[in-house]
C-alpha positions in Angstrom: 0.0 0.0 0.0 1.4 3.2 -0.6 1.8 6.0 1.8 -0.1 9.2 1.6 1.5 12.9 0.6 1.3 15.2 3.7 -0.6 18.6 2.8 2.7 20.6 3.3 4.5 18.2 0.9 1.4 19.1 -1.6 2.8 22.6 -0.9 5.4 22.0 -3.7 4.7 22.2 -7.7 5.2 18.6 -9.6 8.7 17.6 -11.3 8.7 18.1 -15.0 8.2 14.8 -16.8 11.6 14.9 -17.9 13.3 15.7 -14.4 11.2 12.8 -13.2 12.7 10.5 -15.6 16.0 11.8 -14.9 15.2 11.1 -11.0 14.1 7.5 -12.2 17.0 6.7 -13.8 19.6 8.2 -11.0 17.6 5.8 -8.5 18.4 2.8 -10.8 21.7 3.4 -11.1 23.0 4.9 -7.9 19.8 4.4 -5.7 18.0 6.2 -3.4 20.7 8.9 -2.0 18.4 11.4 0.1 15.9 10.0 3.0 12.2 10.5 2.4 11.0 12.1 5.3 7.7 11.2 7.2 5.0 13.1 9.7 1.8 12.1 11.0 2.6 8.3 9.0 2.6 10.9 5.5 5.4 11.9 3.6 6.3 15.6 4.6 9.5 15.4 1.9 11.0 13.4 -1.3 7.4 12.0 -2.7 9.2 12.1 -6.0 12.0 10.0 -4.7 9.4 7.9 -3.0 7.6 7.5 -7.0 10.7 6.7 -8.4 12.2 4.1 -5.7 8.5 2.2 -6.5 9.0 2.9 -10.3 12.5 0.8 -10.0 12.0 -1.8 -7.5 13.8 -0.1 -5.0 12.9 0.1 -1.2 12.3 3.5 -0.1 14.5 4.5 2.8 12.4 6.1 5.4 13.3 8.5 8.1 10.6 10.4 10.9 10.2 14.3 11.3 12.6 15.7 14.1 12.6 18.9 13.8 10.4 21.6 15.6 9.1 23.1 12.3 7.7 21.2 9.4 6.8 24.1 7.5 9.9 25.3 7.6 11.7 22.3 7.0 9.6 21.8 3.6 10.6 24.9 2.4 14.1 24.8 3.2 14.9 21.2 1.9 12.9 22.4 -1.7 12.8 25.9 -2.9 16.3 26.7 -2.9 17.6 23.0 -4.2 15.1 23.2 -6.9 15.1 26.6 -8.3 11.6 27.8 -8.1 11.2 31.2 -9.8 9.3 33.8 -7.9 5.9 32.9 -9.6 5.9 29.4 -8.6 7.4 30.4 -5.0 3.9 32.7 -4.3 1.9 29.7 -5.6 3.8 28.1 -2.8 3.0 30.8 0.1 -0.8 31.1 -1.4 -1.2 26.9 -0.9 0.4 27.5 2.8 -1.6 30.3 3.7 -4.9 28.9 1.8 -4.3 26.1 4.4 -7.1 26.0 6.9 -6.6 25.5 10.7 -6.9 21.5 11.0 -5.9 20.9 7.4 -2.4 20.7 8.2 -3.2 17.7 10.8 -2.0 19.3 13.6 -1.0 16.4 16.1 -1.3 16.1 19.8 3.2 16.4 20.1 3.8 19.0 16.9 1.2 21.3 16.6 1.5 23.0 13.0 -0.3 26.4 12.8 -2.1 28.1 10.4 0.0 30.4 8.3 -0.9 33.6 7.6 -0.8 36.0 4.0 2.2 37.9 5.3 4.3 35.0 7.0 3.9 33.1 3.6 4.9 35.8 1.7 7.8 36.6 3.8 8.9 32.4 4.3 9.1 32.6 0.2 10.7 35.4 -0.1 8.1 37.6 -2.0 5.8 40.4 -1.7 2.4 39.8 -0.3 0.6 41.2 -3.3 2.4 38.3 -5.7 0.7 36.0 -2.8 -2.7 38.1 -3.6 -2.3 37.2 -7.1 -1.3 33.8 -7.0 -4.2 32.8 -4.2 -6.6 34.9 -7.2 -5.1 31.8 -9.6 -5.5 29.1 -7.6 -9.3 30.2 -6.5 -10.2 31.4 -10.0 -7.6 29.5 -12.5 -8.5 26.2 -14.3 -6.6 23.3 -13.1 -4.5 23.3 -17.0 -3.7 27.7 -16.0 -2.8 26.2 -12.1 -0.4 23.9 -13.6 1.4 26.1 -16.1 2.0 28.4 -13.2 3.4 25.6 -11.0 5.9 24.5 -13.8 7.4 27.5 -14.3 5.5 28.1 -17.4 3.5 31.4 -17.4 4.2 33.8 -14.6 1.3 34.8 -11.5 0.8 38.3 -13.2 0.1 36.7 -16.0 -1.9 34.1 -15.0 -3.7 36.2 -12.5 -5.6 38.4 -15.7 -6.4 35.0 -17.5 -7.6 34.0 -14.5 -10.4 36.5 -14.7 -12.0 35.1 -17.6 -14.3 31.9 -18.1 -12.6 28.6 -18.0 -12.7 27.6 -21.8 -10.7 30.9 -22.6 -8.1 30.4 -19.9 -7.5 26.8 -21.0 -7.3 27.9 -24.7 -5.1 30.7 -23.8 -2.6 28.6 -21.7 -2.2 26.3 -24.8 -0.4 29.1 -26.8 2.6 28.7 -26.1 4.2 31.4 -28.1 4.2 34.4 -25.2 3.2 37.3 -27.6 0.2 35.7 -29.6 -0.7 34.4 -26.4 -0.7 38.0 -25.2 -2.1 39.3 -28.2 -5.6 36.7 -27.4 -5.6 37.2 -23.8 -5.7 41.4 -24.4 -8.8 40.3 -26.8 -10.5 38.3 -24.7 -10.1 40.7 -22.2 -11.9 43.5 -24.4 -14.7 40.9 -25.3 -15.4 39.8 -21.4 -15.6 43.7 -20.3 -18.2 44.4 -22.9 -15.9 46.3 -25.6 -16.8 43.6 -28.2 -19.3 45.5 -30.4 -17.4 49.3 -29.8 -16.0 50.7 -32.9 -12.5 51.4 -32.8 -12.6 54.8 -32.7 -13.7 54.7 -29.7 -12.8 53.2 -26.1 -12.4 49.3 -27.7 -9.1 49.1 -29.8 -7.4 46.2 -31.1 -4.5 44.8 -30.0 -1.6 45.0 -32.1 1.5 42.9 -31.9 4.5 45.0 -30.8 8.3 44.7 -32.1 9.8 41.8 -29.6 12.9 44.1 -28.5 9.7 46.6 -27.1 7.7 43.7 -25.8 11.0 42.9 -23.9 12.3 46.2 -23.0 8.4 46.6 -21.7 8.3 43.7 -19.5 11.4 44.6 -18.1 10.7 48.0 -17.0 7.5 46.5 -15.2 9.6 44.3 -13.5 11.2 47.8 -12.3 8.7 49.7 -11.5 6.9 46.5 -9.4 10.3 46.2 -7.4 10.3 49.8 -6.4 6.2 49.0 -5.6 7.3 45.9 -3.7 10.0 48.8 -1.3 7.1 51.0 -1.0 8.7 53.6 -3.3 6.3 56.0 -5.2 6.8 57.7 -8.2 6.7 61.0 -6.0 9.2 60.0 -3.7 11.4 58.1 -5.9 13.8 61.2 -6.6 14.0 62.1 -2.7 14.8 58.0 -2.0 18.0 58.4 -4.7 19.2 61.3 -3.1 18.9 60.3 0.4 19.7 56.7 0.1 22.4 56.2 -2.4 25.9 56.3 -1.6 27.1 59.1 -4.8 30.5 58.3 -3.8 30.8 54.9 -4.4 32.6 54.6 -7.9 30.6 51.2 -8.9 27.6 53.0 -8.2 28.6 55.8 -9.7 29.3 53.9 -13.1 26.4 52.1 -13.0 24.4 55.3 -12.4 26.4 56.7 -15.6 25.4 54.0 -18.0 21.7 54.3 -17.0 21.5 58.3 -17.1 21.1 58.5 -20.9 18.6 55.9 -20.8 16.2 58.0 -17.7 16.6 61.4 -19.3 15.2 59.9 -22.8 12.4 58.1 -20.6 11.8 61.4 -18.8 11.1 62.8 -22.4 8.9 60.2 -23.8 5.6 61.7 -22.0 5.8 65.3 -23.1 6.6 63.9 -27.0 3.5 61.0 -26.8 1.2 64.3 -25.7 2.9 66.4 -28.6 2.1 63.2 -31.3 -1.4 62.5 -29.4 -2.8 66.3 -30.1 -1.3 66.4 -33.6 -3.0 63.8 -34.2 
């Protein structure tokens, strides 16, 4: 009979078919090398290993939960060792904190409390409004857009506006796996579901065009920016005061740094006043 996965374990996204394989076949020829780990007669760590020791022939080698924090433990024997990306590490924290008190099977010797938005997000290492989006995905998001997220595949902002739609767009969405047509239908199915469908173009409803892939790059990345300094608690209005009072000037590898990006923020800091210019001659 074969043992049950502990909800915390659960906390963790699948192996890729292909890293699976690979685990299969480093159990057949070397065998099992780390413990699995059990709690509460569940494994709490190494289901995978436990798969693939069954898959070979190979008795599992078994060891029981010492430690004082099983939700700790999990996390530090995974994320690190398997390089989660910060999208599937908030997938993580929104499982954990999703968790409701008793669903853990607290025991009578290790009590395991619920874990909060905050502690989740901090425990993973990422800002409690990645956790918002990535609990809106796992309450909202088809099983196939869960999935994608957990692999690594599409990231949580992403995920989190496919989300909002009905379940056959999201699953047709997911399957393109080209990232700017897949943007390109989930911005249109995003103006059909808000009720721009039937609006001409000239006015509020306008169609989605594809965009150049060094802009659609240079884009993402400067969202990436802009949600860091969101994530410190930075706003636009006190971003200039933060520079000044923060950074250390005299430090020449700052300094350099700060050289190589000044031509780039004075022609940003230009762009608005030319797109006004262009959008009243227009």
């Amino acid at each position: 009979m074969s043992l049950p996965f502990h909800p915390l374990c659960l906390a963790l996204p699948d192996m890729s078919s292909e890293a699976f394989k690979a685990l299969v076949e480093d159990v057949r020829r070397n065998g099992q090398l780390r413990d699995i780990v059990l709690h509460e007669g569940m494994i709490l760590d190494g289901r995978h290993r436990y798969r693939a020791c069954l898959e070979c022939g190979t008795e599992p080698r078994m060891v029981e939960f010492s430690g004082g924090d099983p939700i700790a433990f999990v996390i530090s024997e995974n994320v690190a060792r398997r390089h989660l990306s910060e999208s599937q590490r908030a997938m993580v924290a929104a499982h954990l904190a999703s968790l409701e008190k008793g669903q853990t099977l607290r025991s009578a010797n290790l009590p395991i409390s619920p874990v909060t938005q905050p502690q989740a997000a901090e425990m993973l290492g990422v800002s409690e409004r990645t956790v918002r989006k990535a609990q809106d995905v796992r309450k909202s998001g088809t099983p196939t857009l869960v999935t994608k997220v957990e692999a690594g595949d599409i990231t949580v902002s992403e995920a989190a506006k496919i989300a909002s739609l009905g379940p056959k767009s999201q699953d047709r969405i997911v399957q393109i796996e080209d990232k700017r047509e897949r943007q390109y239908e989930l911005t249109r199915a995003l103006n059909i579901s808000q009720g721009r469908k039937h609006h001409s173009p000239r006015t509020d409803f306008i169609e989605p065009v594809k965009q150049s892939a060094w802009l659609v790059t240079f884009m993402a990345r400067l969202e990436s920016l802009i949600q860091c300094a969101a994530d410190a608690g930075i706003e636009p209005s006190t971003l200039l005061h933060r520079l000044l009072a923060e950074a250390d000037w005299k430090d020449p590898r700052f300094a350099e740094r700060y050289g190589r990006a000044a031509p780039w923020m004075i022609a940003l800091g230009e762009l608005p006043d030319t797109v006004d210019v262009q959008r009243r001659s227009a």
